[in-house]
C-alpha positions in Angstrom: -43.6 -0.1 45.4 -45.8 -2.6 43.5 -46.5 -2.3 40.4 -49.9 -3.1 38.9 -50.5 -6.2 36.5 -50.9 -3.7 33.3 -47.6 -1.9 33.8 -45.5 -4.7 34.5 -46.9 -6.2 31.3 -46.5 -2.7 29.7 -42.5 -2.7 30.9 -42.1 -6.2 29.9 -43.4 -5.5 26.0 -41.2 -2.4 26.3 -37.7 -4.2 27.7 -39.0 -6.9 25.0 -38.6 -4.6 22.3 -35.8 -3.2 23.1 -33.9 -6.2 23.2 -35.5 -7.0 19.9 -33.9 -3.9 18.6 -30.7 -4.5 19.9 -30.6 -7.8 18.3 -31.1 -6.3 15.3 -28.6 -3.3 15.6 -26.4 -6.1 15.9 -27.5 -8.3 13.3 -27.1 -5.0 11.1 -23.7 -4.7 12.2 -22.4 -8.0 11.9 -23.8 -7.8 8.4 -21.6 -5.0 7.6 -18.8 -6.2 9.0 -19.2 -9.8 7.0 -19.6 -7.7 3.9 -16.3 -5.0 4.2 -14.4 -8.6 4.8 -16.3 -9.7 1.6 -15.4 -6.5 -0.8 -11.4 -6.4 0.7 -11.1 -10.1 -0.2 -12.2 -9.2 -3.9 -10.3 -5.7 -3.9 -7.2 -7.8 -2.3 -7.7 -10.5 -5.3 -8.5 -7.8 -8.0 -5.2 -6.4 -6.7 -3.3 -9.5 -6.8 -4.0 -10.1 -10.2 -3.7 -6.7 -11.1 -0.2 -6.5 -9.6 0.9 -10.1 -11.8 -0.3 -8.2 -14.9 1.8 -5.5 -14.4 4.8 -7.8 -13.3 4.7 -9.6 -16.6 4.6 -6.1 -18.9 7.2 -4.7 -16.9 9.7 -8.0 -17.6 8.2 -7.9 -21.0 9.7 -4.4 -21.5 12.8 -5.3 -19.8 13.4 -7.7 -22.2 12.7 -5.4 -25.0 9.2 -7.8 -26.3 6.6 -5.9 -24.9 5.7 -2.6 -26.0 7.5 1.0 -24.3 5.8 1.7 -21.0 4.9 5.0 -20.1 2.4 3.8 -17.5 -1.0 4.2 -19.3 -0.1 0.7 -20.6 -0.2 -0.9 -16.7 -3.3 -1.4 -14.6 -3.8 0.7 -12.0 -2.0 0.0 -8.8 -1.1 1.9 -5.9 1.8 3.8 -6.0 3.2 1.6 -2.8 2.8 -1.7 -5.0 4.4 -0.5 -7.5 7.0 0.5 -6.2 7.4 -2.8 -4.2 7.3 -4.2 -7.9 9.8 -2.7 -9.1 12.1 -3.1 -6.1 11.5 -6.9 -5.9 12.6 -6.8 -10.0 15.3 -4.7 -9.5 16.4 -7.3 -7.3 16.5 -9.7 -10.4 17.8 -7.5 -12.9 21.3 -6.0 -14.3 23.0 -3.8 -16.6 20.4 -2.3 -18.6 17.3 -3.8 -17.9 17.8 -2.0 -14.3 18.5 0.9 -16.4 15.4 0.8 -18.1 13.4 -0.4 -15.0 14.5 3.0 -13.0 14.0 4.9 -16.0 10.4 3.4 -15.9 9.9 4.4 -11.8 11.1 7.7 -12.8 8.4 8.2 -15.0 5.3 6.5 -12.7 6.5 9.0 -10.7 8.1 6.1 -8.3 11.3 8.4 -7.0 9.1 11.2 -6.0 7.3 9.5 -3.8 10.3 7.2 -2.4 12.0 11.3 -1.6 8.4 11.9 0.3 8.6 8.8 2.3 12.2 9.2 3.0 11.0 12.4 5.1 8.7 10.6 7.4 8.9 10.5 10.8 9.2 7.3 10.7 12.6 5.4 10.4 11.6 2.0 9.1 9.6 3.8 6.3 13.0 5.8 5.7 15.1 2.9 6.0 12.7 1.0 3.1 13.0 4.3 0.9 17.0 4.8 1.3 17.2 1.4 0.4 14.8 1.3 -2.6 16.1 4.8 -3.6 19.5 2.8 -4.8 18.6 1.9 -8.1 17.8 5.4 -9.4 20.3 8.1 -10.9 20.1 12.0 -10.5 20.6 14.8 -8.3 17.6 15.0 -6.7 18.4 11.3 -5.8 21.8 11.6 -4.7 21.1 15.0 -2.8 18.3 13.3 -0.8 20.7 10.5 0.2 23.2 12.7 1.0 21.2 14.1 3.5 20.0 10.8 4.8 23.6 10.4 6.1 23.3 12.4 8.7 20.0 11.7 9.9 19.2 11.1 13.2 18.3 7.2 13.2 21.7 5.3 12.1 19.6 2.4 10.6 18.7 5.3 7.9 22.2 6.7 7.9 23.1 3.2 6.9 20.9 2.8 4.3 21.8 5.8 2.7 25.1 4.6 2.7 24.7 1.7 0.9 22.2 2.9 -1.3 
């Protein structure tokens, strides 16, 4: 089959256009991507900072200069960093500053969560709450761990047990 001069000149505009469009689809999407890298840098960095402000009031209340946190007083975080916060300053602290740091993840609402996560399906996730539930007191706490002793992955039976 040969094609006349005006249709092949009428399929080469059209293939020409579409690969025009497709350079821009891609253009567009390369965009978006460069952009979503662009706004998780500046969340990551807002974060960042965020997380060293709250670091610094928490220490401040530890040491009895800053004011009594309740949690309106620290920026807002997610629930995860903070309580990787206050894991990695419970790691520093003794006596009653850890005291008064549990007492603090006990009214962000820290323990509740670590008892959520300490039912997932997954054991590394159960592991990391066993271990961070240590530094709190209570029943809820202790029950919880209790039952971690006979769960079905030893690494969390484990940390239970030294929790």
């Amino acid at each position: 089959m040969i094609l006349s001069a005006p249709a092949v000149e009428a399929l080469s505009r059209l293939i020409w256009q579409f690969t025009l469009l497709l350079v821009l689809l891609a253009l567009v999407v390369v965009l978006l991507l460069v952009l979503r890298r662009f706004v998780a840098e500046l969340r990551g960095e807002g974060l960042a900072r965020a997380r060293e402000q709250a670091r610094r009031l928490i220490l401040a209340h530890l040491r009895g200069d800053g004011p009594p946190l309740d949690g309106r007083e620290l920026p807002a975080l997610p629930t995860d960093y903070l309580i990787e916060l206050v894991d990695e300053l419970a790691q520093m602290v003794r006596g009653e500053g850890r005291d008064r740091l549990a007492a603090l993840g006990e009214r962000l609402g820290l323990v509740d969560r670590l008892l959520h996560v300490l039912r997932s399906w997954r054991p590394g996730l159960r592991v990391e709450a066993a271990r961070r539930l240590a530094i709190y007191r209570g029943e809820r706490v202790e029950e919880a761990l209790r039952e971690a002793l006979s769960d079905r992955a030893p690494q969390v039976r484990v940390a239970a047990a030294t929790a």
